[in-house]
FIDREN-618064 format. One record per atom (N, C-alpha, C): residue in three letters; x, y, z. Coordinates in nm, 2 decimals. Layout:
N
<code->ALA	x->X	y->Y	z->Z>
...
REM end
This chain:
151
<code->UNK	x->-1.52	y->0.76	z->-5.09>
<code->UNK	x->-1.58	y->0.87	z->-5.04>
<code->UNK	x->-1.68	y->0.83	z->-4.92>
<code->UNK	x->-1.73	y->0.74	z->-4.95>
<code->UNK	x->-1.82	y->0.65	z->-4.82>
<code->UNK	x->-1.73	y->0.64	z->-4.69>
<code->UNK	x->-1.62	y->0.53	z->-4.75>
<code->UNK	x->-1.53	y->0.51	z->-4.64>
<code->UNK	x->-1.46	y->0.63	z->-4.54>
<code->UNK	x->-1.48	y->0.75	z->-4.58>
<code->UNK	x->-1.41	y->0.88	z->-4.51>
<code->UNK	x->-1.53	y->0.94	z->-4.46>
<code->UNK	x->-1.64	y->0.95	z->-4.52>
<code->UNK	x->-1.78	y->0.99	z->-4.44>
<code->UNK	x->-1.81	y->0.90	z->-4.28>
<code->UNK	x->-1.78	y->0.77	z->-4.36>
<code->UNK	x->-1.79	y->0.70	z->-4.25>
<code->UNK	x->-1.70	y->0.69	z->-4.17>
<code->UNK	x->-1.58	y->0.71	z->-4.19>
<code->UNK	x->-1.47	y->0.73	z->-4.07>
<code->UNK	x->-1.53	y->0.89	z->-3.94>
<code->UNK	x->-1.54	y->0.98	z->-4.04>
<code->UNK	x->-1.55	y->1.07	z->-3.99>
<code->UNK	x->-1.68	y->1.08	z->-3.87>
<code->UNK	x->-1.79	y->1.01	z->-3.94>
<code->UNK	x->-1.89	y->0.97	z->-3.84>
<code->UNK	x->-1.86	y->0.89	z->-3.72>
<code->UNK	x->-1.81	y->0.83	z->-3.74>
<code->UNK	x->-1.71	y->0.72	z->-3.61>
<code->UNK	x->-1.66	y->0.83	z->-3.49>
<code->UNK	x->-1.55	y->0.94	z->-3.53>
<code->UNK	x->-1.52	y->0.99	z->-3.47>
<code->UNK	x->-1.58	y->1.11	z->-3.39>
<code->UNK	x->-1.68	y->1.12	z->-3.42>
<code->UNK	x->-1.75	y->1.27	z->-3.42>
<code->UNK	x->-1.80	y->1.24	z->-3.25>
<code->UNK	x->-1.83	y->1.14	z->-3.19>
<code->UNK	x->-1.88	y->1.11	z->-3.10>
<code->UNK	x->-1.77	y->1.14	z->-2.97>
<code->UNK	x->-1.61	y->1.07	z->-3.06>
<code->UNK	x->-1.54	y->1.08	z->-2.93>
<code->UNK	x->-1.44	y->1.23	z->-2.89>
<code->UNK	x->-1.48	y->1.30	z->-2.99>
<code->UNK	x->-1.43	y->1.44	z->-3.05>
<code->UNK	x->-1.52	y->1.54	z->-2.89>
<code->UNK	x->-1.65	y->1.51	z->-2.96>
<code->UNK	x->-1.79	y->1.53	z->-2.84>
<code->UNK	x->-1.77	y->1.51	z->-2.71>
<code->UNK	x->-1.71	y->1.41	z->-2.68>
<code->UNK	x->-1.72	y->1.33	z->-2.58>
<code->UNK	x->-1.55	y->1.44	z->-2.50>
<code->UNK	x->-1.46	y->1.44	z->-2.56>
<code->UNK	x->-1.34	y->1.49	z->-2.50>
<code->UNK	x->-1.39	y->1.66	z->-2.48>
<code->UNK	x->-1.46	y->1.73	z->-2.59>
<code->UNK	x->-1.55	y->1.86	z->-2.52>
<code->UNK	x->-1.61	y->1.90	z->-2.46>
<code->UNK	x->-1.69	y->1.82	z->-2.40>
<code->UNK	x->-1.77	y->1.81	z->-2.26>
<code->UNK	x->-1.68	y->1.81	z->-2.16>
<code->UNK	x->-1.54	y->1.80	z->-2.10>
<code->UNK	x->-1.52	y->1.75	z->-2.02>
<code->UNK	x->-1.40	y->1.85	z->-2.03>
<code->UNK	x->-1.40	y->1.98	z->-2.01>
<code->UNK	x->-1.24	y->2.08	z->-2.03>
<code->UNK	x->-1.17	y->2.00	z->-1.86>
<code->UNK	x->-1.07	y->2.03	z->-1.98>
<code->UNK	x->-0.93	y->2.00	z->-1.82>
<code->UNK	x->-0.94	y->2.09	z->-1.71>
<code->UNK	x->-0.93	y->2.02	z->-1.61>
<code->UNK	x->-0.97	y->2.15	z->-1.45>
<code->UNK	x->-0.79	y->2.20	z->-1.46>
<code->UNK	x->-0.79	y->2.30	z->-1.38>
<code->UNK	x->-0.69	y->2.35	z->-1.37>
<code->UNK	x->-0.65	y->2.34	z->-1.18>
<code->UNK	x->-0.50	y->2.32	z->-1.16>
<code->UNK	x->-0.47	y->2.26	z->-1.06>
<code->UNK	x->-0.39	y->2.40	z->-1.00>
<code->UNK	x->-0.45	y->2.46	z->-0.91>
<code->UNK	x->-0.31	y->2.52	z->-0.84>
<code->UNK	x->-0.23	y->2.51	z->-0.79>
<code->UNK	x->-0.16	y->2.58	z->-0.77>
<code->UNK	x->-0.01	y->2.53	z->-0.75>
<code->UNK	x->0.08	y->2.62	z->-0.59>
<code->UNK	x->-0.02	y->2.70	z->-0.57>
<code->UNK	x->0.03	y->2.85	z->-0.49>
<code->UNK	x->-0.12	y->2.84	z->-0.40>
<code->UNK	x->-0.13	y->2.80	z->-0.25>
<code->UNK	x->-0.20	y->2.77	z->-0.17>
<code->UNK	x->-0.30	y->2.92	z->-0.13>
<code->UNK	x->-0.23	y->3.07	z->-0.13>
<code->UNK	x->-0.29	y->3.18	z->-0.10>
<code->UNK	x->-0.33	y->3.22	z->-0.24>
<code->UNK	x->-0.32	y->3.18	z->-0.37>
<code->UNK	x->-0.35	y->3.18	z->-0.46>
<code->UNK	x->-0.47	y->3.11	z->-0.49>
<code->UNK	x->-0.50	y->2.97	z->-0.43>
<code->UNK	x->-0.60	y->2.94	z->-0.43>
<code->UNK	x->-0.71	y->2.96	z->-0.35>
<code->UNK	x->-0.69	y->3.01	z->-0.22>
<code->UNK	x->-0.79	y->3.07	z->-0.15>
<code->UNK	x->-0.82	y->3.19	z->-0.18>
<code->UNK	x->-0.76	y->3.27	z->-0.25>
<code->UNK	x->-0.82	y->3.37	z->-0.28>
<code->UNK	x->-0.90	y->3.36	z->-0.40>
<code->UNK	x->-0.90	y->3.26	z->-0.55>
<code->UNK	x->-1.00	y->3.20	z->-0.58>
<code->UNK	x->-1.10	y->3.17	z->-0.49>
<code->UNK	x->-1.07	y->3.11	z->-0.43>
<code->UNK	x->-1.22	y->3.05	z->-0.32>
<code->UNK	x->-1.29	y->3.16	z->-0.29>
<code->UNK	x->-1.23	y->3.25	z->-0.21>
<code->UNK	x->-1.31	y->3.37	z->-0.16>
<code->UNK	x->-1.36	y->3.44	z->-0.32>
<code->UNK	x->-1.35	y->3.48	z->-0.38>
<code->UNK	x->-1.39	y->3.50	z->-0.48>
<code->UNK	x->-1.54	y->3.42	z->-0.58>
<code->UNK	x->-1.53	y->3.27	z->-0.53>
<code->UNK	x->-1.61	y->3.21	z->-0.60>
<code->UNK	x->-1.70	y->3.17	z->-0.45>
<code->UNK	x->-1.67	y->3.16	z->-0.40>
<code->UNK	x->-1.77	y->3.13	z->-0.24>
<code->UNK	x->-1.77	y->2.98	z->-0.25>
<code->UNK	x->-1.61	y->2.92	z->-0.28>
<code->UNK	x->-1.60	y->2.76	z->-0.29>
<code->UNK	x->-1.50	y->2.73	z->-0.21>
<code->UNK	x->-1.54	y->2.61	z->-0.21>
<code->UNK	x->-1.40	y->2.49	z->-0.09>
<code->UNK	x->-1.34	y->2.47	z->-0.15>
<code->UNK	x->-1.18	y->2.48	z->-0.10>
<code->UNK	x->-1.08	y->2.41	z->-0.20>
<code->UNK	x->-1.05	y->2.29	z->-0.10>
<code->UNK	x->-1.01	y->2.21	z->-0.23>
<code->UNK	x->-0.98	y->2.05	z->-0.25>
<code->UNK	x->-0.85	y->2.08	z->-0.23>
<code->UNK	x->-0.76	y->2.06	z->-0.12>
<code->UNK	x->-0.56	y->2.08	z->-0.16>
<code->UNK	x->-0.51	y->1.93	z->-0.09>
<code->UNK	x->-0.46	y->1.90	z->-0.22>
<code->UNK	x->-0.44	y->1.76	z->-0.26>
<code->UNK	x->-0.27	y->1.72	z->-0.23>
<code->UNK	x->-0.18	y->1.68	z->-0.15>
<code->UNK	x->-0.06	y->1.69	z->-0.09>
<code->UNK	x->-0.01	y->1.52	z->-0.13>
<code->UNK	x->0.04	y->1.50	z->-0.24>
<code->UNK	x->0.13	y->1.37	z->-0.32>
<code->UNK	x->0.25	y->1.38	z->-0.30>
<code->UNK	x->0.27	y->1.23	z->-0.36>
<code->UNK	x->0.39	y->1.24	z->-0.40>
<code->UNK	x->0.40	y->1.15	z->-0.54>
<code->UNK	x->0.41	y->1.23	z->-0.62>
<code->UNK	x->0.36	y->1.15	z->-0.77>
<code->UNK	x->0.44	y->1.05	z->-0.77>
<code->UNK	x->0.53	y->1.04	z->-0.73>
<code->UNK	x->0.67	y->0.93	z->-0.79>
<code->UNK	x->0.70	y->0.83	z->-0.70>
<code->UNK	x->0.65	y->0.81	z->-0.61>
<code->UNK	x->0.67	y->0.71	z->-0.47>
<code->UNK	x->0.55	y->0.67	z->-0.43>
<code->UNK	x->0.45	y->0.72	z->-0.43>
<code->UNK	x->0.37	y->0.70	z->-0.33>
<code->UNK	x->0.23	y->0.62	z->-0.38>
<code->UNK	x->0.22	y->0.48	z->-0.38>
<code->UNK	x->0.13	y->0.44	z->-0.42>
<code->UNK	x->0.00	y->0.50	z->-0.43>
<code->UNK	x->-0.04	y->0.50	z->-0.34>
<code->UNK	x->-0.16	y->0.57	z->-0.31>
<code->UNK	x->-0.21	y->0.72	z->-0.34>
<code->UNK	x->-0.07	y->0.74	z->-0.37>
<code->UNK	x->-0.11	y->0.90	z->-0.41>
<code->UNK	x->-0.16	y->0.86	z->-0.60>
<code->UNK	x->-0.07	y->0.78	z->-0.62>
<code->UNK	x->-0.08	y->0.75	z->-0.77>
<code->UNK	x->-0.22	y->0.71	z->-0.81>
<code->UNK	x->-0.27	y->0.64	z->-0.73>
<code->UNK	x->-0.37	y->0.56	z->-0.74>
<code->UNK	x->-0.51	y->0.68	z->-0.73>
<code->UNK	x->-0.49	y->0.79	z->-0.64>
<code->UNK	x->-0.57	y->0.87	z->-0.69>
<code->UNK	x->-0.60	y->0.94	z->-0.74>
<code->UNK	x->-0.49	y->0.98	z->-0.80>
<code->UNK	x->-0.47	y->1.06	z->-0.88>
<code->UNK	x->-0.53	y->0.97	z->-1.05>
<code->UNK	x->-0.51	y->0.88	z->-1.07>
<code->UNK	x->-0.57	y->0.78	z->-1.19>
<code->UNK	x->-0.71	y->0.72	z->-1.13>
<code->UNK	x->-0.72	y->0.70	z->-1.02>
<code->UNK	x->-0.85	y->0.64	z->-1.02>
<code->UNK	x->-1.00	y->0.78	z->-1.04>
<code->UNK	x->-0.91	y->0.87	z->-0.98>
<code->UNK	x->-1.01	y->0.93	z->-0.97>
<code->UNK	x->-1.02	y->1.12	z->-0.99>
<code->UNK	x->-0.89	y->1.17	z->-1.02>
<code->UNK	x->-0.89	y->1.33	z->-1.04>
<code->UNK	x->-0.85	y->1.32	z->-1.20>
<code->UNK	x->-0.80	y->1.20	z->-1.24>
<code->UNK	x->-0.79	y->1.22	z->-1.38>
<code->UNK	x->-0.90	y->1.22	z->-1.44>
<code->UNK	x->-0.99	y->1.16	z->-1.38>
<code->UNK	x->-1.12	y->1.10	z->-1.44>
<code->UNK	x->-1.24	y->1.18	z->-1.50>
<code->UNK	x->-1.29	y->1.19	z->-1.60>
<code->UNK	x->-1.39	y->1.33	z->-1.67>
<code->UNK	x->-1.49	y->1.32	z->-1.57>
<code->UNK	x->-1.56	y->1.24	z->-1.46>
<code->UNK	x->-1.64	y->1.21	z->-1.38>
<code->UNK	x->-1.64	y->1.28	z->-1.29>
<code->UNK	x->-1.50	y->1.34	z->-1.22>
<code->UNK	x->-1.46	y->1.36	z->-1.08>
<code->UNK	x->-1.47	y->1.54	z->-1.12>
<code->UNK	x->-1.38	y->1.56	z->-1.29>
<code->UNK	x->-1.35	y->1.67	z->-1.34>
<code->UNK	x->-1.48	y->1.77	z->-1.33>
<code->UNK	x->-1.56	y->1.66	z->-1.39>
<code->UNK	x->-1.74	y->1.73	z->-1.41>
<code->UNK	x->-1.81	y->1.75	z->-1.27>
<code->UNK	x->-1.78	y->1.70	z->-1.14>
<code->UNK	x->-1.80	y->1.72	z->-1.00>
<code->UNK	x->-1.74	y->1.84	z->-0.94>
<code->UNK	x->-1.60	y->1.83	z->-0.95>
<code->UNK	x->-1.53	y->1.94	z->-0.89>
<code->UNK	x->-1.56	y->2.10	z->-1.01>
<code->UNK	x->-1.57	y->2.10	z->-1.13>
<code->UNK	x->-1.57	y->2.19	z->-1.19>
<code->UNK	x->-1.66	y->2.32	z->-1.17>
<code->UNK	x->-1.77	y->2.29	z->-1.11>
<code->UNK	x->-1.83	y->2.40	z->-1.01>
<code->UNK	x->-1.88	y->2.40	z->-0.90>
<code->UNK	x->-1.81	y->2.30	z->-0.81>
<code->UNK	x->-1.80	y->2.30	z->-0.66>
<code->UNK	x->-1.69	y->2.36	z->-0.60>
<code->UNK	x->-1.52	y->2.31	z->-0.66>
<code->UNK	x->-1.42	y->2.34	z->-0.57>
<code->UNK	x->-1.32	y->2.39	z->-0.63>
<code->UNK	x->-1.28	y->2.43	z->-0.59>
<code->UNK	x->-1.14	y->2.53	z->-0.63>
<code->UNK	x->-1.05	y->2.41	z->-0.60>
<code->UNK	x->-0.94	y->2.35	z->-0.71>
<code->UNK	x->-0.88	y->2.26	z->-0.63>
<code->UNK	x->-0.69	y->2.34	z->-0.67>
<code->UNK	x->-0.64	y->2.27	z->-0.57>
<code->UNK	x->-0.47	y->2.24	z->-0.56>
<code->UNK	x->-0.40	y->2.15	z->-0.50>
<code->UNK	x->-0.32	y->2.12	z->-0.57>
<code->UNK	x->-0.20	y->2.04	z->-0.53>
<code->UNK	x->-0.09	y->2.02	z->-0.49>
<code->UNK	x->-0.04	y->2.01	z->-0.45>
<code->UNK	x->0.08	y->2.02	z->-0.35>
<code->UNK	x->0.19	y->1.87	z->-0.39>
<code->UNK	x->0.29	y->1.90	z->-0.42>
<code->UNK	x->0.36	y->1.73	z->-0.49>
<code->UNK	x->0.46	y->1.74	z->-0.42>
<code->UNK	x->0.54	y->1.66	z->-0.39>
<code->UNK	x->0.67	y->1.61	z->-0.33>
<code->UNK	x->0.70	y->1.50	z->-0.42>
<code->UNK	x->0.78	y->1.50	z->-0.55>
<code->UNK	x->0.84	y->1.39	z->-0.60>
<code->UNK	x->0.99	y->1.37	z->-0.56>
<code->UNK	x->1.00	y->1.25	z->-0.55>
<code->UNK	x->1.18	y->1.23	z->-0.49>
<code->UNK	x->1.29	y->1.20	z->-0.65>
<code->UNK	x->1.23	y->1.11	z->-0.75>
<code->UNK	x->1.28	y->1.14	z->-0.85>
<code->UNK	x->1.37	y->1.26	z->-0.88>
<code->UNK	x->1.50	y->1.26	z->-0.96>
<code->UNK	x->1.57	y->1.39	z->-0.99>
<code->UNK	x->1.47	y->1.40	z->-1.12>
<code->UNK	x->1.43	y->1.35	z->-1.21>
<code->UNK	x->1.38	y->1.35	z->-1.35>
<code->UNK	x->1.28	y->1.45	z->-1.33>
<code->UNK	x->1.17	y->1.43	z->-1.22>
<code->UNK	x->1.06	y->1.48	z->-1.17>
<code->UNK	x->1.04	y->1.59	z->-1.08>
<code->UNK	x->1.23	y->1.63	z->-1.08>
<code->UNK	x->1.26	y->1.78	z->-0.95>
<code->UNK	x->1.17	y->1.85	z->-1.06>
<code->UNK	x->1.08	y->1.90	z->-0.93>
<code->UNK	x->0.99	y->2.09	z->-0.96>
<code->UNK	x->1.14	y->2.19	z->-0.96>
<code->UNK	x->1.08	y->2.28	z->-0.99>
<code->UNK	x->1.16	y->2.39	z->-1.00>
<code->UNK	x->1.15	y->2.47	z->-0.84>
<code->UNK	x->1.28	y->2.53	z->-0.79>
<code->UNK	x->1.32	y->2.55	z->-0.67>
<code->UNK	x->1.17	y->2.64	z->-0.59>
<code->UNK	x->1.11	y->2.72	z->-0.70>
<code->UNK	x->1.00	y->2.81	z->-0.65>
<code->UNK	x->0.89	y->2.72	z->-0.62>
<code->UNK	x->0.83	y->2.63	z->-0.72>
<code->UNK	x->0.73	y->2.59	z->-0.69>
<code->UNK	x->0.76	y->2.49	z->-0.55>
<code->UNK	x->0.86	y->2.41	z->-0.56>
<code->UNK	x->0.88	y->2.31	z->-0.41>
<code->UNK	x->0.89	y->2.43	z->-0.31>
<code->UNK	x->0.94	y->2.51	z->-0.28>
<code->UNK	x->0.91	y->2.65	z->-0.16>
<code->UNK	x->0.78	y->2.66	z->-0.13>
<code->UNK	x->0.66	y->2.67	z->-0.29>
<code->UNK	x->0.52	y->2.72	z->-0.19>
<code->UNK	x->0.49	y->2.51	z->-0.18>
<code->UNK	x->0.52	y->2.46	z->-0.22>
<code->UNK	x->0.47	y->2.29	z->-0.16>
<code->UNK	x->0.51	y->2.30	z->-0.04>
<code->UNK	x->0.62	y->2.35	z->0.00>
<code->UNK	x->0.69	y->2.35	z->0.18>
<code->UNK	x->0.62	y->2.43	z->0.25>
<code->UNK	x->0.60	y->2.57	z->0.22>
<code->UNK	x->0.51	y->2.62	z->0.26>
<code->UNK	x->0.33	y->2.58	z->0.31>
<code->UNK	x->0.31	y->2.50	z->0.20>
<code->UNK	x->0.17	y->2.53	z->0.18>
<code->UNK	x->0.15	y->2.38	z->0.31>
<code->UNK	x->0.26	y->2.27	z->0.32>
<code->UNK	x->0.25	y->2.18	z->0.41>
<code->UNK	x->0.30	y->2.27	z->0.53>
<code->UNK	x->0.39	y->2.31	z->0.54>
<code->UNK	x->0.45	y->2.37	z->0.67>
<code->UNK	x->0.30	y->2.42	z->0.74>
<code->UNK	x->0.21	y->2.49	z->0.67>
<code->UNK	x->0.05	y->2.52	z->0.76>
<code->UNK	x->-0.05	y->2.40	z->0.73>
<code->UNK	x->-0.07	y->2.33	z->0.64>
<code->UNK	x->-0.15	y->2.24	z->0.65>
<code->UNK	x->-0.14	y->2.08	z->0.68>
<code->UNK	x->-0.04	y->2.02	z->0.64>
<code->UNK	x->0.05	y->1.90	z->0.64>
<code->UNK	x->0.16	y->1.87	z->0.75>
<code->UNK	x->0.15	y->1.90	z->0.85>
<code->UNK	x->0.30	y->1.90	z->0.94>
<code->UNK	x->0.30	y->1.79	z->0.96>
<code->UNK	x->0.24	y->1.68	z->0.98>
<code->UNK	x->0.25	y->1.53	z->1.01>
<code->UNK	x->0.32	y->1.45	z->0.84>
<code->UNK	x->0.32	y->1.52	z->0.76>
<code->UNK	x->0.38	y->1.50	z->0.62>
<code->UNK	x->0.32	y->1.38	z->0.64>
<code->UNK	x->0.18	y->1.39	z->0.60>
<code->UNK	x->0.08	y->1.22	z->0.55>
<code->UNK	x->0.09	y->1.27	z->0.38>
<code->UNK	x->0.05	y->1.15	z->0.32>
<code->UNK	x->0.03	y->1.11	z->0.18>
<code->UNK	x->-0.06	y->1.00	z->0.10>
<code->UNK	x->-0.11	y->1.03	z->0.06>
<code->UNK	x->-0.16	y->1.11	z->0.05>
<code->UNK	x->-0.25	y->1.20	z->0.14>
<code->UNK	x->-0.28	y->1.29	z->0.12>
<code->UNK	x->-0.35	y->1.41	z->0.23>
<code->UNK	x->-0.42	y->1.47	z->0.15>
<code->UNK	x->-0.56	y->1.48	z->0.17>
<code->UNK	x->-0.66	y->1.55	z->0.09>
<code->UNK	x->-0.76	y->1.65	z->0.18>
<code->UNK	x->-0.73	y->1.76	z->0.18>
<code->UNK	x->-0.79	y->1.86	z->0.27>
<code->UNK	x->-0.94	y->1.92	z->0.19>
<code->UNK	x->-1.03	y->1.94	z->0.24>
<code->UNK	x->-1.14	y->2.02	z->0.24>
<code->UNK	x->-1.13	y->2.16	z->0.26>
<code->UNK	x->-1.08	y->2.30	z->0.27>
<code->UNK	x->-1.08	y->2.37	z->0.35>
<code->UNK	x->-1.16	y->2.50	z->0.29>
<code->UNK	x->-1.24	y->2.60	z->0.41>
<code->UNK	x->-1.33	y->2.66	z->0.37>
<code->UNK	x->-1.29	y->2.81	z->0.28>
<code->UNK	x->-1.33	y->2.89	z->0.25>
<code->UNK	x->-1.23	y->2.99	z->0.18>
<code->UNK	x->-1.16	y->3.06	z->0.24>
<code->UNK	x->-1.14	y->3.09	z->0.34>
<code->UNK	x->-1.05	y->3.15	z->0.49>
<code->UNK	x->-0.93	y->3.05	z->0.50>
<code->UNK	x->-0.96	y->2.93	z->0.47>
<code->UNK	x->-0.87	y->2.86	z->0.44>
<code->UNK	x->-0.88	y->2.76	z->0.59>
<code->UNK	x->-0.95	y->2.74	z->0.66>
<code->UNK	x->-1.00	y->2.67	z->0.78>
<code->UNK	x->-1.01	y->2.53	z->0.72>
<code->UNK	x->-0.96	y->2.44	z->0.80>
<code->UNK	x->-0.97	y->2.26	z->0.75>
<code->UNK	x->-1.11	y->2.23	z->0.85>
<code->UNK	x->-1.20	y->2.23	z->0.70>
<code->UNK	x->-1.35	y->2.15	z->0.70>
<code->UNK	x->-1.33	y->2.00	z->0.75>
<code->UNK	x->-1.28	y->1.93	z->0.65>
<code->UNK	x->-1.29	y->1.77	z->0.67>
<code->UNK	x->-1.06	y->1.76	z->0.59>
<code->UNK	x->-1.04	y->1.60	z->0.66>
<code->UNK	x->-0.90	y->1.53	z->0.59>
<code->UNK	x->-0.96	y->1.40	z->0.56>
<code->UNK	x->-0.91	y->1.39	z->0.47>
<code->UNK	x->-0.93	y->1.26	z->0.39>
<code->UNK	x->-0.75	y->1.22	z->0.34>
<code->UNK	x->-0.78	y->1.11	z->0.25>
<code->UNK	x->-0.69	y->1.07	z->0.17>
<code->UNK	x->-0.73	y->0.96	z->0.04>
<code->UNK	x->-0.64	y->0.86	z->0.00>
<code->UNK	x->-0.71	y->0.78	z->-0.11>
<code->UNK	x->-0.83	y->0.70	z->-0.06>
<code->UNK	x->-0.91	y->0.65	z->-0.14>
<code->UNK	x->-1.01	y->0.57	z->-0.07>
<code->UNK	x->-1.09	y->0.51	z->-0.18>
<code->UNK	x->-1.09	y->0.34	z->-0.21>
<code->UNK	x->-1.14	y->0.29	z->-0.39>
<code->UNK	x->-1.27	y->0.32	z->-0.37>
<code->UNK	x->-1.31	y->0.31	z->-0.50>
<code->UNK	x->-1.44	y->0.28	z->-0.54>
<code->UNK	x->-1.46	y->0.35	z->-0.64>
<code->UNK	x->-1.33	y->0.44	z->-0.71>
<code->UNK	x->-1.34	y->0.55	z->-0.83>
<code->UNK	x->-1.38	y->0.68	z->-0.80>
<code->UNK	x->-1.37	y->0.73	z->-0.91>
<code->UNK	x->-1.46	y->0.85	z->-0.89>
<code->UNK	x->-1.60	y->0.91	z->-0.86>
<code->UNK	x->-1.73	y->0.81	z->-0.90>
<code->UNK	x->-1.85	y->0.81	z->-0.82>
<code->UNK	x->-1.82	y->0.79	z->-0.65>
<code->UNK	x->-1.73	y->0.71	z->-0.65>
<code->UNK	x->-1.79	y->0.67	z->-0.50>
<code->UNK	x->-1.71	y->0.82	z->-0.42>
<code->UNK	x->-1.59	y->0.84	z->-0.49>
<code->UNK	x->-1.52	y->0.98	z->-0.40>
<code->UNK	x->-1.57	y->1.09	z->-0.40>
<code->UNK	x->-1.68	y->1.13	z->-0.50>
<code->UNK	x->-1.74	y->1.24	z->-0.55>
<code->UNK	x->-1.84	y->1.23	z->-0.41>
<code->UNK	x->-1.90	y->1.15	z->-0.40>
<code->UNK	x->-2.06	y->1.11	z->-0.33>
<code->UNK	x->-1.97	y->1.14	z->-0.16>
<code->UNK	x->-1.89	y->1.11	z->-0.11>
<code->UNK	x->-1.86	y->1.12	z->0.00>
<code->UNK	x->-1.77	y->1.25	z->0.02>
<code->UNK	x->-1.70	y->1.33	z->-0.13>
<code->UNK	x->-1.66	y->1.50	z->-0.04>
<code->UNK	x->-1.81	y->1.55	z->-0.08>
<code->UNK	x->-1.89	y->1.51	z->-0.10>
<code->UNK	x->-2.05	y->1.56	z->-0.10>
<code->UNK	x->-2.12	y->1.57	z->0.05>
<code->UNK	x->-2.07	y->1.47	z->0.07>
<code->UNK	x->-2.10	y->1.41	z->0.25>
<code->UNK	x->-2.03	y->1.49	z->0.32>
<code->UNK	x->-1.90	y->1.54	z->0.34>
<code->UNK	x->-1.80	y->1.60	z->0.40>
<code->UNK	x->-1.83	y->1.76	z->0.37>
<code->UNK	x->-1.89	y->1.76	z->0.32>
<code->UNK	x->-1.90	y->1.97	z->0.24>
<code->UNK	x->-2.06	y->1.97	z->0.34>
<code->UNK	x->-2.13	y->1.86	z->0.33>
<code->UNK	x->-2.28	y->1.87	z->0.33>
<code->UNK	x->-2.25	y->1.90	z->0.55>
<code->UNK	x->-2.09	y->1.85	z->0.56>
<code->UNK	x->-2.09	y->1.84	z->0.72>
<code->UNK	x->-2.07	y->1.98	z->0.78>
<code->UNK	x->-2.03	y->2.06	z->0.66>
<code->UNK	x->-1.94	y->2.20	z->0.68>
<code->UNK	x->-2.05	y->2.32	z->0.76>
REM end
């Protein structure tokens, strides 16, 4: 009976720890996202990968939007979305959703960079571009801090 009180004590912390931190939700439909924005009076973050090729895209996506750190920053600053281009067949989107990714680059991406990380204001105007950049999630948080603080 000890040994199950005490199991359960163990876990109670990391139970806590995954509640604090709800999953952000990613849009997927670019006039869908700005109209959140206008609605919340926030910048969207529209995030342009390529999950399956693209180093760098991968890399920030783990270093740093997976991260409960970046989640708990953006969660009431930015409206975010993402935009993917995977080349994989395993990893084909469905015909609708690659249409609004073609779209949503066709206005903001025409140079097709990758990663591509746009600021843009809720009108949908490009504030600041970015892309991957180390140092994790503190150091990316602290600098679209710097980039919003430019708007």
């Amino acid at each position: 009976m000890r040994f199950l009180l005490f199991c359960l004590l163990l876990l109670l912390p990391i139970v806590g720890v995954q509640a604090q931190t709800p999953a952000l939700t990613w849009n997927t439909d670019l006039p869908q996202a700005l109209q959140q924005a206008q609605a919340t009076n926030k910048p969207v973050l529209a995030v342009f990968s390529g999950s399956d090729w693209c180093k760098p895209c991968i890399m920030l996506k783990q270093e740093v939007f997976d991260q409960p750190e970046f989640q708990r920053y953006a969660q009431d600053k930015l409206v975010l979305a993402r935009f993917d281009f995977p080349r994989s067949k395993k990893n084909k989107l469905p015909a609708e959703q690659t249409k609004r990714n073609e779209q949503a680059a066709a206005q903001l991406n025409k140079e097709g960079s990758f990663p591509l990380v746009l600021l843009l204001s809720p009108e949908g105007k490009v504030l600041a571009k970015t892309g991957y950049r180390p140092g994790g999630p503190a150091a990316y948080d602290a600098y679209l801090s710097q980039l919003l603080t430019k708007r």
